[in-house]
C-alpha positions in Angstrom: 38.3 -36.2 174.2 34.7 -37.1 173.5 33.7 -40.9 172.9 33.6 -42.0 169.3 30.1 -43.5 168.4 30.3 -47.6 167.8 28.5 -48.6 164.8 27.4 -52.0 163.9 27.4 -53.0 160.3 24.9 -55.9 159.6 24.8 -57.6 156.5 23.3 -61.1 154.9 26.0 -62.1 152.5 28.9 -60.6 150.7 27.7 -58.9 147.8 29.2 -55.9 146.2 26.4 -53.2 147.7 27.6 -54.6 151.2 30.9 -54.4 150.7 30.9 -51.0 149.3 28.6 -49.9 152.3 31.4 -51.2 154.6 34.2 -49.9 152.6 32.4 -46.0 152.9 31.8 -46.7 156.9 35.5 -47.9 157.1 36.8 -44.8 155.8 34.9 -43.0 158.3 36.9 -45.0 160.9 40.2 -44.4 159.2 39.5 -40.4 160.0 38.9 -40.6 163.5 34.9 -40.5 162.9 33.5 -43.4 164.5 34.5 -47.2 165.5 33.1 -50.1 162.9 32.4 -53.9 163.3 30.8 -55.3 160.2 29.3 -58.4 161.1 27.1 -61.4 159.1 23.7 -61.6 160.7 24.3 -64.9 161.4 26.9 -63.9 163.7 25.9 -61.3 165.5 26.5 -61.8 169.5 24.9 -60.4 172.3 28.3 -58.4 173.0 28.3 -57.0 169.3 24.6 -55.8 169.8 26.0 -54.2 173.4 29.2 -53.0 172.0 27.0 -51.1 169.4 25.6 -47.2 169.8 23.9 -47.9 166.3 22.8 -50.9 163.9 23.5 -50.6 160.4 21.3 -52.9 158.1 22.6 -53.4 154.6 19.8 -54.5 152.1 18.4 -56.3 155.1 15.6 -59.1 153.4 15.5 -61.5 155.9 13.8 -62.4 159.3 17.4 -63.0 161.0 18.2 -59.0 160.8 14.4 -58.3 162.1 15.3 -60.5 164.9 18.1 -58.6 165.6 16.1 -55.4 166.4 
């Protein structure tokens, strides 16, 4: 069985286009598509940004997201 891809959903605050965003990702998960961790920026760790295949940045506006990168 080939490894599902890890995918790291970033997001400032919860607002409705973020949780919608995570919502659509966390169906993916549900089918057997991918893994998800939705995250505030604020809170990222080092082992979330390991964890992670790819970053997801939800209406990123501020410098903590570019950080991130």
């Amino acid at each position: 069985m080939e490894a599902l891809t890890n995918v790291l959903v970033v997001y400032e605050t919860r607002e409705p286009a973020n949780i919608e965003t995570v919502r659509v990702i966390r169906k993916l998960e549900s089918n057997g598509m991918l893994n998800c961790r939705s995250i505030e920026a604020t809170k990222v760790s080092c082992f979330d940004l390991r964890w992670a295949d790819t970053m997801v940045f939800v209406r990123s506006t501020s410098s903590i997201e570019v950080d991130l990168i």
